[in-house]
C-alpha positions, 0 to 999 in steps of 0.5 A: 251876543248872549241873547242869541246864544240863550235864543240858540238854546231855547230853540234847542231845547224846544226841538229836543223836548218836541222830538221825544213828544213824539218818540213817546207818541210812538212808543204808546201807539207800538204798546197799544198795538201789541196789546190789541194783537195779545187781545186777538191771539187770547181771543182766537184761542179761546174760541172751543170748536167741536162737532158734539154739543158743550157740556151739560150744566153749563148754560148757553146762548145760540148766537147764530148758524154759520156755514161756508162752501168752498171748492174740493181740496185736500185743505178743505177737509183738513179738520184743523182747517175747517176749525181755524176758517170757522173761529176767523168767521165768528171772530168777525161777527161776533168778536165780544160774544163768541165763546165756542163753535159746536155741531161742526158739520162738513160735507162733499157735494155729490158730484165732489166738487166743494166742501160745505162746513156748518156749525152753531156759534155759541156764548156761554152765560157765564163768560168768566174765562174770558176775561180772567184772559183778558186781564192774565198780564196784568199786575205781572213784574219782569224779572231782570234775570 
């Protein structure tokens, strides 16, 4: 009778010990998650667009043109838009480099029927606010108050 109730136990034991394995499995798969989403908000904001060139003295790499035509409406020549359409570009072809967009040019066909947005994608040489953005939460203690 005690064997089975020390066998009762261990079993008990086992599944508890193997069921918090895999809540702390989950837990680090949400924090690694959250962390990836932080890295691509950062990345995202980062990103500088503007129609004029980066300032003097700061040295740049072109990564690429970029351009996109899409039909006439009032959102395609919203300049927010435009802005947000081209960082969601150069985010996916360049995710690791991509510092700023410059030279953001739009045009309306001549029978007005799409938009036609281009620009330069960019990498500075000197990447350092990206990654003073990267690391900004880390080292950082919550208060409990």
């Amino acid at each position: 009778m005690r064997s089975s109730t020390i066998l009762k136990f261990i079993v008990i034991a086992l599944a508890l010990s193997l069921s918090a394995c895999g809540l702390i499995q989950e837990q680090r798969q949400a924090e690694q998650a959250k962390k990836e989403q932080f890295v691509h908000r950062v990345d995202m904001a980062h990103i500088w667009v503007t129609t004029g060139t980066p300032a003097a003295g700061k040295p740049y790499t072109v990564l690429g043109d970029m351009s996109y035509t899409v039909p006439f409406t009032p959102d395609a020549i919203d300049a927010s838009e435009m802005r947000e359409k081209l960082k969601k570009i150069a985010y996916a072809k360049w995710p690791d480099d991509i510092d700023a967009i410059i030279k953001e040019n739009s045009a309306v066909s001549s029978d007005g029927s799409t938009v036609t947005v281009t620009a330069q994608a960019i990498k500075y040489d000197s990447s350092v606010d990206r990654e003073a953005l990267h690391h900004m939460n880390e080292g950082l203690v919550a208060s409990p108050q």
